[in-house]
MIDO-828116 format. One line per field, with one value per residue: x, y, z of N, C-alpha, C, CB in turn; residue number from 0. Coordinates in steps of 0.05 Angstrom, whole numbers, always signed. Each point is the difference from the previous one (the first is absolute). Glycine has a CB too. Layout:
BEGIN
n.X (X:...) .
n.Y (Y:...) .
n.Z (Z:...) .
ca.X (X:...) .
ca.Y (Y:...) .
ca.Z (Z:...) .
c.X (X:...) .
c.Y (Y:...) .
c.Z (Z:...) .
cb.X (X:...) .
cb.Y (Y:...) .
cb.Z (Z:...) .
num (NUM:...) .
REM end
This chain:
BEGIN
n.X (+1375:-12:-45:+1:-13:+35:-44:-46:+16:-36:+36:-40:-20:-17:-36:+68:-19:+16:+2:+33:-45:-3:+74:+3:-28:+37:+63:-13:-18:+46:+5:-43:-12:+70:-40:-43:-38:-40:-3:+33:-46:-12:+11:-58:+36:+18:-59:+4:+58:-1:-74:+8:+54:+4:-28:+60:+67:-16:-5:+43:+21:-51:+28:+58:+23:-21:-18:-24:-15:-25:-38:+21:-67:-3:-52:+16:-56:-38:-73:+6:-4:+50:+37:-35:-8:+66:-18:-9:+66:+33:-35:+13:+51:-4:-13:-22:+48:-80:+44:-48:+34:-44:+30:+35:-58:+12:+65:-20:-5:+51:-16:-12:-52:-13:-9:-57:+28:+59:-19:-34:+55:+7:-60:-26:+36:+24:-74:-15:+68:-27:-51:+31:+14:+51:+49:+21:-32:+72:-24:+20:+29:+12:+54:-9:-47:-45:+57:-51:+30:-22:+47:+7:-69:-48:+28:-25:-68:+9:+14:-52:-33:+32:-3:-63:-14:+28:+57:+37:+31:+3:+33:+30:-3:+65:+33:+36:+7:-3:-4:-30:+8:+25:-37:-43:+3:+0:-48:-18:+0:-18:-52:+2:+24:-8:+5:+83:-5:-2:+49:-26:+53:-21:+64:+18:-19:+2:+41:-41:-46:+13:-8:-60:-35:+23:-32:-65:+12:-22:+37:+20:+31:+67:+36:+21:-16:+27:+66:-9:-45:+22:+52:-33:+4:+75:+15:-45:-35:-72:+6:+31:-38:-49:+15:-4:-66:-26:+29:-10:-74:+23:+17:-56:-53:+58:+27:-77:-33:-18:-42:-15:+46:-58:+35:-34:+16:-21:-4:+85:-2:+43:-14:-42:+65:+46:-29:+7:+76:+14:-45:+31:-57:+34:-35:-59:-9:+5:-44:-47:+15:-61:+32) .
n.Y (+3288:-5:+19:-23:+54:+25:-43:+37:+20:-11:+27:-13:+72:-8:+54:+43:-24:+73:+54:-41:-39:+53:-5:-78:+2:+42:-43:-72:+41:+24:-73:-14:+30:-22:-68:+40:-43:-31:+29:+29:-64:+27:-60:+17:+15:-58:+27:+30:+18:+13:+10:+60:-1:-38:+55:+46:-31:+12:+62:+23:-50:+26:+64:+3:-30:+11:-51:-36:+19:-65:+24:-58:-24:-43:-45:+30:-10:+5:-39:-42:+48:+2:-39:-4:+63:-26:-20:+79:+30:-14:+17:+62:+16:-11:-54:-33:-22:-26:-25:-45:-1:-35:+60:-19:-25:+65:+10:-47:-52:-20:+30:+45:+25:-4:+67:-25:+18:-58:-41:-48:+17:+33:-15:+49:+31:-19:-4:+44:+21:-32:-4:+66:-39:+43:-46:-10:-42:-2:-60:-7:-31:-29:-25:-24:-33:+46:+5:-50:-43:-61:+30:+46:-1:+41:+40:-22:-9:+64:+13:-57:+27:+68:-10:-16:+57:+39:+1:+47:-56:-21:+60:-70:+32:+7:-42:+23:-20:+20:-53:+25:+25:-68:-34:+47:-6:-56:+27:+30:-44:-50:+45:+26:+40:+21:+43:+30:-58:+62:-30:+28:+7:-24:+17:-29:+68:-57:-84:+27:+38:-59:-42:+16:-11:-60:-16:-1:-30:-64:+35:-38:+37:-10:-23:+38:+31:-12:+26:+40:+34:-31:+29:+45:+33:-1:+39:+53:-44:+6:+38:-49:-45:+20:-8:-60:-21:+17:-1:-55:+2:+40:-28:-52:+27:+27:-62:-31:+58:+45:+31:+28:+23:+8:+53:-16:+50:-16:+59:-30:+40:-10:-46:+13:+37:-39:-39:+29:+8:-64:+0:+60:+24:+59:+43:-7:+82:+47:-46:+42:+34:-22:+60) .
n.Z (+2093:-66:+3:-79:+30:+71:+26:-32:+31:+41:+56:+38:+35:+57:-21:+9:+43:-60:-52:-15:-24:-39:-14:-8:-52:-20:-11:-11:-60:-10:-15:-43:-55:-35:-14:-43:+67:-40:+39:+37:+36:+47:+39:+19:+50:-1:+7:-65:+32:-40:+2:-13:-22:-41:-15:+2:-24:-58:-29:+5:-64:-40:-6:+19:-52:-49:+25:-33:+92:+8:+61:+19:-10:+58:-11:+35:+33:-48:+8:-65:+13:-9:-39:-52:+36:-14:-47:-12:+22:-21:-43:+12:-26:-79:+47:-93:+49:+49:+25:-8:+59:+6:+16:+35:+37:+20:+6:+15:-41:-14:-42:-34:+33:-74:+38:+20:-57:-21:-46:+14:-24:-21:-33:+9:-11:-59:-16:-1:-29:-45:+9:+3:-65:+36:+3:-40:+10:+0:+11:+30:-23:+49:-34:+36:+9:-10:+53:-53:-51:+31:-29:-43:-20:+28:-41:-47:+31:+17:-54:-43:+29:-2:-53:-13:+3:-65:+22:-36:+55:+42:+15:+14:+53:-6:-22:+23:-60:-60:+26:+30:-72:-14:+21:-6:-65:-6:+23:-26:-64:+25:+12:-57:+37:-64:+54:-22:+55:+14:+37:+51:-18:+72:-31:+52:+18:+48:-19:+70:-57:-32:+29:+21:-59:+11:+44:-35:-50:+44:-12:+1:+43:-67:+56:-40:+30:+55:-24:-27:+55:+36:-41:-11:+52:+7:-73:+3:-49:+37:-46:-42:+7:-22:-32:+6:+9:-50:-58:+1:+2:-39:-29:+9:-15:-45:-4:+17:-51:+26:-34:+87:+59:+32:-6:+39:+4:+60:-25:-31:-73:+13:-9:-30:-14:+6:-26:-61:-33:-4:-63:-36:+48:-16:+42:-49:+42:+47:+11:-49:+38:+13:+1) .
ca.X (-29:-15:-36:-9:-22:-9:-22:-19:-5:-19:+2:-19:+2:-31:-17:+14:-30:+4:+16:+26:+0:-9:+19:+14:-11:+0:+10:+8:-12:+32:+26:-5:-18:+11:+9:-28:-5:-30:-20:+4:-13:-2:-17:-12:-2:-19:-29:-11:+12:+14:-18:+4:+12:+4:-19:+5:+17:-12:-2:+18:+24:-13:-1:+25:+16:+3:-2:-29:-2:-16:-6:-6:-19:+0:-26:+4:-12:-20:-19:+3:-5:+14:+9:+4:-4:+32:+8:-20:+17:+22:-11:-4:+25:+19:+28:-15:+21:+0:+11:-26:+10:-22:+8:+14:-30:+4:+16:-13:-14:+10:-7:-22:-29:-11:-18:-29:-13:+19:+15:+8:+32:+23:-16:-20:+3:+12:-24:-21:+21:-14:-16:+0:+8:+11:+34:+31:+7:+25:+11:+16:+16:+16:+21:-2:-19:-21:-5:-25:-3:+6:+26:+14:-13:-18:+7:-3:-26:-6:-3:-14:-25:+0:+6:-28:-23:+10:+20:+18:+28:+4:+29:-2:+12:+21:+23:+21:+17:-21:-24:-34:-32:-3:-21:-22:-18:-4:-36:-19:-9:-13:-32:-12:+1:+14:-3:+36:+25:+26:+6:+7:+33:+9:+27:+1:+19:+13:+0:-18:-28:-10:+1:-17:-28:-5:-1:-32:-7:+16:+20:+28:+17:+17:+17:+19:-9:+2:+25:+22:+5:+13:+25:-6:-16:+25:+15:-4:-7:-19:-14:+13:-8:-30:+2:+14:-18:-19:+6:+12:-38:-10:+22:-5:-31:-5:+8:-11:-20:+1:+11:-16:+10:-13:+16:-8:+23:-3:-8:+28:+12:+28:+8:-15:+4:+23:-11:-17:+19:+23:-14:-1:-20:+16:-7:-7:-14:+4:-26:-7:-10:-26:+0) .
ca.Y (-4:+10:-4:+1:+25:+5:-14:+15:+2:+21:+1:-2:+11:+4:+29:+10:-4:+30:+15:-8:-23:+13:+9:-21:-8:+25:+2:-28:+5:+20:-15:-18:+10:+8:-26:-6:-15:-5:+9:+6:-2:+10:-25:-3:-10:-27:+5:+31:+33:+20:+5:+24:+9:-17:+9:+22:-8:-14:+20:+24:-2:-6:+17:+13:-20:-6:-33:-10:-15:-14:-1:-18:+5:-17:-8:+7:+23:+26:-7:+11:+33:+12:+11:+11:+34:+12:-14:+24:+12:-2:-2:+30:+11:-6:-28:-23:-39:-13:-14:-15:-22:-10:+13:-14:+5:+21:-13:-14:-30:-31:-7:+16:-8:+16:+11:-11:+21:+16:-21:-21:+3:+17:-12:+20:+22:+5:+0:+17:+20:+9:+3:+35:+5:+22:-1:-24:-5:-15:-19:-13:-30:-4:-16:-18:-6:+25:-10:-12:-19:-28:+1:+7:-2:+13:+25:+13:-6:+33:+27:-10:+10:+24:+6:-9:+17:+22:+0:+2:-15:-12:+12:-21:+10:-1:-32:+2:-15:+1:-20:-4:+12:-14:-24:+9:+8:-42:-11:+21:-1:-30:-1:+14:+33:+11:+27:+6:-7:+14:-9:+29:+5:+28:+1:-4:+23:-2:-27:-17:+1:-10:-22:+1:+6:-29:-16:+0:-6:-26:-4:-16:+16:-13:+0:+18:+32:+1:+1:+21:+23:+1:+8:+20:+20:+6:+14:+24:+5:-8:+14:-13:-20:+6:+8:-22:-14:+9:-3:-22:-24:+15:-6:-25:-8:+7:-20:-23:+3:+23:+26:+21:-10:+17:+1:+14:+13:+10:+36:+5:-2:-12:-22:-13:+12:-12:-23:+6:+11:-28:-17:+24:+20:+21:+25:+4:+12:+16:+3:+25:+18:+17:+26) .
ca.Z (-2:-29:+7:-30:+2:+25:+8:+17:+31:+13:+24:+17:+13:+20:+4:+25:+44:+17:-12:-11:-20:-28:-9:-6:-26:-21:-11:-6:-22:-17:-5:-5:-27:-22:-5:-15:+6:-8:+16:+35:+10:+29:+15:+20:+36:-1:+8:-16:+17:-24:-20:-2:-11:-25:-20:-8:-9:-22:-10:-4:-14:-23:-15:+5:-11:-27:+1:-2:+18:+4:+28:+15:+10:+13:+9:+32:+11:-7:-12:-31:+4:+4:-12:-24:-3:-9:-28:-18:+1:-15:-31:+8:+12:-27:+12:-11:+3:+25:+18:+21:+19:+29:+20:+22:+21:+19:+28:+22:-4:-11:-24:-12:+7:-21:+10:-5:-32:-23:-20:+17:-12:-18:-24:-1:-7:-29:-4:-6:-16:-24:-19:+1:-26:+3:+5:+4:+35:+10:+24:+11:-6:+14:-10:+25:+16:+19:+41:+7:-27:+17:-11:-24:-11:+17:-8:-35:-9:+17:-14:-20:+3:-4:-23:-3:+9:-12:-2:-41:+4:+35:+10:+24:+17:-1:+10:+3:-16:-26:-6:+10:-21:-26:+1:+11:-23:-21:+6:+0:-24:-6:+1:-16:-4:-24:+5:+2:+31:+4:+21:+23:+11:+13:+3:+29:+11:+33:-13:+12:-5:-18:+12:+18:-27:-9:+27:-5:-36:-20:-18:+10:+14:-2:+14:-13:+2:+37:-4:-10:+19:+23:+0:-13:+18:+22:-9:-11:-26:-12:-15:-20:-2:-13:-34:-14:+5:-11:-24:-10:-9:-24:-29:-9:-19:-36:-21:-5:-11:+18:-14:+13:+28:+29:+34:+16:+7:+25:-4:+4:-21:-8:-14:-30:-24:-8:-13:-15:-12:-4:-20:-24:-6:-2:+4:-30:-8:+43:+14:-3:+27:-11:+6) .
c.X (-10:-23:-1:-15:-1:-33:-16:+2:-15:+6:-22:-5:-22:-4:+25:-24:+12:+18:+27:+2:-4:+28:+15:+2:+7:+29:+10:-10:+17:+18:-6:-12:+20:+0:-25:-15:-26:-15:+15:-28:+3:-18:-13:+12:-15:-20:-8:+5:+3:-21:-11:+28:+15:-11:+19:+29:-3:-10:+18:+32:-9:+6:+24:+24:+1:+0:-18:+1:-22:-4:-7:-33:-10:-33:-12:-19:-13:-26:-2:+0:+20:+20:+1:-11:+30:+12:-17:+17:+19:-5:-5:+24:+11:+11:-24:+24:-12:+16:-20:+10:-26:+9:+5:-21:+16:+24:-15:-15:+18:+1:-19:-33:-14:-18:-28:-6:+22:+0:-5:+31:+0:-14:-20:+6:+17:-19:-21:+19:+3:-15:-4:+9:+15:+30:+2:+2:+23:-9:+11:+6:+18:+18:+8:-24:-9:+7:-32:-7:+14:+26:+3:-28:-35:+5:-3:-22:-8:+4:-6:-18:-5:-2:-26:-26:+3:+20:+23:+32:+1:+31:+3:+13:+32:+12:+21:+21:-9:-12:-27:-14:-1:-20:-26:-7:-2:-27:-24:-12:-15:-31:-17:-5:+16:+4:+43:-4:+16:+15:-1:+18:-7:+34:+5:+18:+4:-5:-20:-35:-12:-12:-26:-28:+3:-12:-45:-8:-6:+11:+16:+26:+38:+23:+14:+3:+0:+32:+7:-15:+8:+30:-2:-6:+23:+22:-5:-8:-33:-13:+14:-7:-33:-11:+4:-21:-25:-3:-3:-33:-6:+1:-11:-29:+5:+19:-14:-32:-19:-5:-19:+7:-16:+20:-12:+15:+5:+12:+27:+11:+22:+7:-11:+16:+25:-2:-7:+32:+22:-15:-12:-29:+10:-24:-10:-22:+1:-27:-14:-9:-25:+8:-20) .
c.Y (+15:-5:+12:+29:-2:-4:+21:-6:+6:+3:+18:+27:+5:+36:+9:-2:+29:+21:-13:-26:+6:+10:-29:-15:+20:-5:-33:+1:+11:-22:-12:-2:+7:-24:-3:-33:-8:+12:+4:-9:+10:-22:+12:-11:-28:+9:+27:+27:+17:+5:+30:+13:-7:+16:+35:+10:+0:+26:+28:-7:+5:+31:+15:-13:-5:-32:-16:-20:-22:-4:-26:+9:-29:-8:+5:+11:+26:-18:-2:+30:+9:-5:+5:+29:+5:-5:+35:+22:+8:+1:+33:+23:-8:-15:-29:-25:+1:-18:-11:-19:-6:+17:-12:+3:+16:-3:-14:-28:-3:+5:+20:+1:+17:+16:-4:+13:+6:-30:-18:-7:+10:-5:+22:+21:+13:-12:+19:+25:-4:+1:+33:+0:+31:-5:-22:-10:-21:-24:-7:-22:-8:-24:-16:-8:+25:-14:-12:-14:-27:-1:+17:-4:+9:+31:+7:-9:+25:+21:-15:+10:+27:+12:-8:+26:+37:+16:+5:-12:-4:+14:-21:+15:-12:-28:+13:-12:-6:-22:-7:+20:-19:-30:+4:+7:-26:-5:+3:-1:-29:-4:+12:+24:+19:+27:+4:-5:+14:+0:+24:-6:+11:-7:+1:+22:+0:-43:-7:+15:-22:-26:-2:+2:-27:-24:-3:-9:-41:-4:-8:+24:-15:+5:+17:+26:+7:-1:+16:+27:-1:+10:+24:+31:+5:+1:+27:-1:-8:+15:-16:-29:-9:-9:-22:-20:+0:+4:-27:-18:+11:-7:-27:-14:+20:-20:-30:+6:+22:+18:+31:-3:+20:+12:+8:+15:+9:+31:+9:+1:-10:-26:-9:+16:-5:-22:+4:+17:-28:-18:+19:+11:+30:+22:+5:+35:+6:-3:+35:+8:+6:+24:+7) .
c.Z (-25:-11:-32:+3:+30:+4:-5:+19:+23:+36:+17:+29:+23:+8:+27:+21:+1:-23:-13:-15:-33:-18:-4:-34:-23:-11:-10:-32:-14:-8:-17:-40:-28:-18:-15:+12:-16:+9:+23:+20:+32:+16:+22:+23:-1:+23:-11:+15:-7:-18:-16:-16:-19:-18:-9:-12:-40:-24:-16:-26:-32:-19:+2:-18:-24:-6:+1:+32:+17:+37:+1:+7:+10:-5:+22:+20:-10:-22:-36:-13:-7:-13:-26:-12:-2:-23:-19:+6:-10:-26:-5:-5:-31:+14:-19:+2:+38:+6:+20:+12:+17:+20:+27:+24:+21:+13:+23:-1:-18:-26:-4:+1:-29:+24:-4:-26:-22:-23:+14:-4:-18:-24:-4:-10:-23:-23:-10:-7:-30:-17:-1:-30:-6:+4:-13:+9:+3:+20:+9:-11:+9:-15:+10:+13:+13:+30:-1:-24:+17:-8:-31:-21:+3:-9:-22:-10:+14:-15:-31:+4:+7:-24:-20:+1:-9:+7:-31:+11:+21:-4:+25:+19:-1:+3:-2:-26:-29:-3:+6:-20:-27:-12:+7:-29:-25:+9:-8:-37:-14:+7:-11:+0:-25:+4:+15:+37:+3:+26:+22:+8:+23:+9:+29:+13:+35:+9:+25:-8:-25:+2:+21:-19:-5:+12:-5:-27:-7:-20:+0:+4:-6:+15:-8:+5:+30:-2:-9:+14:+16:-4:-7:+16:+21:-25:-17:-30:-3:-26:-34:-8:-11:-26:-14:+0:-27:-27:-8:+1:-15:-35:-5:-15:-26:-26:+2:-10:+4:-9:+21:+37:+17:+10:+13:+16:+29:+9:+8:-32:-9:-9:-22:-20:-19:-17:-36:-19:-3:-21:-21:-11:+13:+9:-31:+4:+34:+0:-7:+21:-9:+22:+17) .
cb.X (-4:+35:-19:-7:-33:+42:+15:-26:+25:-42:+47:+13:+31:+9:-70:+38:+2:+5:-22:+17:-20:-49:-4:-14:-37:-33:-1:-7:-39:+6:+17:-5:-39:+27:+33:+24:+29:+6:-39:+35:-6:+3:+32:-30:-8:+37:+4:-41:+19:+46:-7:-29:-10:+0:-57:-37:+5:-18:-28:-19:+25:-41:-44:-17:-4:+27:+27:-8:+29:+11:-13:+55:-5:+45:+10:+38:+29:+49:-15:-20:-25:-19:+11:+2:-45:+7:-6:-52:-15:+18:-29:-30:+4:+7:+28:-36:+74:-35:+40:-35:+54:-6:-20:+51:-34:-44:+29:-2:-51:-19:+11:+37:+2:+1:+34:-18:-33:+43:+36:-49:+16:+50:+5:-16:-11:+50:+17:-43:+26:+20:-21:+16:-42:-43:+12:+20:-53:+30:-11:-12:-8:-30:+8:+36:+17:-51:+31:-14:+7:-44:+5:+59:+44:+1:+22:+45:-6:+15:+38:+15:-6:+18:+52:+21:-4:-35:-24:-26:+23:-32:-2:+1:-47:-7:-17:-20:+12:+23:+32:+5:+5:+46:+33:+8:+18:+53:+14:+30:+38:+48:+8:-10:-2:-19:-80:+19:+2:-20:+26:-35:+29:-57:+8:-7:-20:-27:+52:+44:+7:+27:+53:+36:+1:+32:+64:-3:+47:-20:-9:-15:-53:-20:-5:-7:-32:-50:+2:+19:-20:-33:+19:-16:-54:-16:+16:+32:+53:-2:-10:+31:+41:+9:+21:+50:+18:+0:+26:+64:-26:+12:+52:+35:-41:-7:+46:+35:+11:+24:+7:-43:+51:-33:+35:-27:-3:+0:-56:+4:-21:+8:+11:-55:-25:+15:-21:-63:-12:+22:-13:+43:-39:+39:+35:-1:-23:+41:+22:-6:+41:-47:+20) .
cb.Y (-6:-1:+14:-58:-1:+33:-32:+7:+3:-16:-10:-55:+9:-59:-13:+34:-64:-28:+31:+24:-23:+20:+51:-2:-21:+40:+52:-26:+1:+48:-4:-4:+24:+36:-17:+31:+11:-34:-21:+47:-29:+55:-39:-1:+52:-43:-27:-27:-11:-19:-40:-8:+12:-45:-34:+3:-25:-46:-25:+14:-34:-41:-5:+12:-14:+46:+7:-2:+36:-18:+45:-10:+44:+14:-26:+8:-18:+50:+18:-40:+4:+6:-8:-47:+13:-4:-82:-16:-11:-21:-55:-24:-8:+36:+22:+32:+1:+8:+27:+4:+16:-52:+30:+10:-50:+5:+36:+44:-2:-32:-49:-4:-3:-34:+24:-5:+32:+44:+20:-16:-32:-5:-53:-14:-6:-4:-25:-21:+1:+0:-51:+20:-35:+19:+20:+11:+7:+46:-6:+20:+2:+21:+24:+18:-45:+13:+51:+34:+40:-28:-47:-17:-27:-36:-1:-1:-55:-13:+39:-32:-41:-5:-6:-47:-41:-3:-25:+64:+16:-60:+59:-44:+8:+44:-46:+3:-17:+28:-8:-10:+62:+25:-23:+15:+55:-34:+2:+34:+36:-20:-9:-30:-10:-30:+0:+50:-39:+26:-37:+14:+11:+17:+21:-51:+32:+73:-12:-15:+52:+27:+1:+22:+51:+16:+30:+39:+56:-13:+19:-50:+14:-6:-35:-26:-1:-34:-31:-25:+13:-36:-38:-42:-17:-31:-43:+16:-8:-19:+53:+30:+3:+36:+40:+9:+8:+13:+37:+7:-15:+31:+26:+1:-10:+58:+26:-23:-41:-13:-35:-3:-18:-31:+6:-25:+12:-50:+7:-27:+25:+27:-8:-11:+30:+16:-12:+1:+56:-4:-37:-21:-40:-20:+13:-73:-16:+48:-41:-3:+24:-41:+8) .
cb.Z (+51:-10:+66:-15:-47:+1:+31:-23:-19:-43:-15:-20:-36:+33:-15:-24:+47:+58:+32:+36:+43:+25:+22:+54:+24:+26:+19:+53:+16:+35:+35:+64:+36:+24:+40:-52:+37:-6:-20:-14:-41:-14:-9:-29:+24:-14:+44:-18:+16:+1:+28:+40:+30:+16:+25:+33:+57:+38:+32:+64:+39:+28:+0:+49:+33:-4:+16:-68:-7:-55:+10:+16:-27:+31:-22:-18:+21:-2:+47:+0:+34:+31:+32:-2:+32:+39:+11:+6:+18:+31:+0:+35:+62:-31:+80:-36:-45:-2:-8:-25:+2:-6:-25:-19:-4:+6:-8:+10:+8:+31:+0:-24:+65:-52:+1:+50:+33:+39:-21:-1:+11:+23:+11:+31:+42:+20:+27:+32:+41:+8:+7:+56:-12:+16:+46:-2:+15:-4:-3:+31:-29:+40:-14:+7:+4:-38:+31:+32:-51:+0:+29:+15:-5:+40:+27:-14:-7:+39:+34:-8:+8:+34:+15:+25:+46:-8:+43:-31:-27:+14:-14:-23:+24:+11:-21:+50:+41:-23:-1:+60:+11:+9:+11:+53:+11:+8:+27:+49:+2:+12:+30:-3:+51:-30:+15:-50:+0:-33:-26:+17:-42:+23:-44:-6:-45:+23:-31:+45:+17:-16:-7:+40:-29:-17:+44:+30:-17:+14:-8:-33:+43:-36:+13:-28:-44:+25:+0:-55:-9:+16:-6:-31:-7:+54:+6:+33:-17:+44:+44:+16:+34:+22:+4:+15:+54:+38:+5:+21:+33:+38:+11:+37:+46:+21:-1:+37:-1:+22:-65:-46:-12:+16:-5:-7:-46:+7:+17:+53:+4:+29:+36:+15:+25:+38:+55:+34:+20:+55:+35:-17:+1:-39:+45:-19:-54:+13:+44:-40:+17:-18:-37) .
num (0:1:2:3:4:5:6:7:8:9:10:11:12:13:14:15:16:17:18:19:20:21:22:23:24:25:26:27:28:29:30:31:32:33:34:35:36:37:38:39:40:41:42:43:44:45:46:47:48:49:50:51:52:53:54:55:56:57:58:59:60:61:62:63:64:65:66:67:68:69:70:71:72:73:74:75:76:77:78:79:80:81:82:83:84:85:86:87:88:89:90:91:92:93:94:95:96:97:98:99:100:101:102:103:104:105:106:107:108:109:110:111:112:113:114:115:116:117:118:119:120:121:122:123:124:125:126:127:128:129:130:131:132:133:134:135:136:137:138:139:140:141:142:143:144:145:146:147:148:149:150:151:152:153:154:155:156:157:158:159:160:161:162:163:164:165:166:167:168:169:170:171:172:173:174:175:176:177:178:179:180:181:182:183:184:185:186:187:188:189:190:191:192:193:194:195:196:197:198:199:200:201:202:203:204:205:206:207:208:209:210:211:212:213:214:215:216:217:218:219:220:221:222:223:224:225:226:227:228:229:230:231:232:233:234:235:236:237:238:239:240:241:242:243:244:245:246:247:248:249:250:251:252:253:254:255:256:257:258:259:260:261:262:263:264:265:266:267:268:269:270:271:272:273:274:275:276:277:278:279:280:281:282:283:284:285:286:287:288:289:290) .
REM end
């Protein structure tokens, strides 16, 4: 495998709920940060759970880290008010890259209700993010069919009209197989999105969780891959199998052009890091201590 120039990079991480989750993130940050990344983000709970501790996540990597870090920020269950007081927050704090989502609705319902006083969608609220003229703002993008888009073409008049409403790039959610980003991004260009597409990797560090994420997402789910972990997992190599999985999509969107990659890392380094060294991104620089 031979790569002209190593990808950029960035990765994804969620807020800790407790002590050990905090020591989890801290040192996923240590594994991860020598790779100099673009950025590192931190996500929202669904129904804005993590809202707190996204913010204070967010803060503490910002200034602890050195790293340029972009907070999530939902529509979810909070009034305009509120959240472009956290948006002002984060601006406050030196965080100016965002991750503007609609957000996933409360546990317990179906679908998304806008709040009587909030966003109505994701539009809005990358809207009035930027008429502040203060951020970065990221988006979603799906590669496959939304669980609530009619189809494919629902999905890229959607993040047209994110990108429209001010939006600087998109990060798609995860797949499995490169072609679904590759043809996803043909489209996106055929519809005049010009704004960068960057793909989301997640590396597979447990296949029935993954599988079980992909299931909710709709993400297709290739027979191949149901097969080879199953052998894989009764012969002790999944992890190996992981690495291999995960490199080799990698390796194929950069030799089809590709030059920037997501991971999510789900606050587990190793593999992403492995990954990230097999496509010769290297250890270039340490994490600084604060005193």
């Amino acid at each position: 495998m031979t790569h002209r120039t190593p990808p950029a990079v960035s990765f994804e991480f969620f807020p800790p709920k407790d002590l050990a989750g905090s020591f989890r993130l801290w040192d996923t940050v240590q594994s991860l940060a020598p790779l100099e990344p673009d950025f590192v983000s931190v996500t929202y709970g669904a129904g804005g759970t993590t809202r707190d501790l996204t913010r204070d996540a967010v803060a503490t990597l910002h200034t602890a880290s050195g790293l340029n870090v972009a907070a999530h920020l939902t529509c979810v269950d909070a009034t305009r008010a509120e959240t472009l007081k956290i948006a002002a927050d984060f601006a406050a704090a030196g965080v100016s890259d965002i991750v503007a989502l609609r957000g996933d609705p409360p546990k317990g319902t179906e679908k998304f209700t806008p709040h009587p006083d909030g966003f109505d969608n994701v539009c809005d609220l990358i809207s009035a993010l930027a008429d502040t003229g203060t951020f970065n703002i990221r988006v979603g993008a799906y590669p496959e069919k939304h669980p609530e888009a009619a189809d494919m073409a629902a999905n890229i008049d959607w993040l047209k009209r994110k990108i429209d409403a001010g939006a600087n790039s998109a990060i798609t959610q995860f797949f499995f197989e490169a072609d679904t980003f590759l043809r996803f991004r043909d489209a996106c260009a055929d519809a005049g999105i010009t704004a960068p597409i960057t793909p989301g990797i997640l590396p597979i560090e447990n296949w029935a969780g993954a599988r079980a994420f992909a299931r909710r997402c709709g993400t297709t789910i290739p027979a191949w891959l149901d097969s080879a972990f199953e052998k894989a997992t009764r012969d002790n190599r999944a992890d190996l199998l992981a690495t291999a999985v995960c490199t080799e999509l990698c390796d194929k969107l950069l030799e089809n052009g590709v030059d920037t990659l997501h991971f999510y890392t789900l606050n587990r380094p190793e593999l992403t890091r492995d990954v990230c060294h097999a496509l010769g991104i290297t250890p270039r620089v340490q994490l600084r201590h604060v005193a």
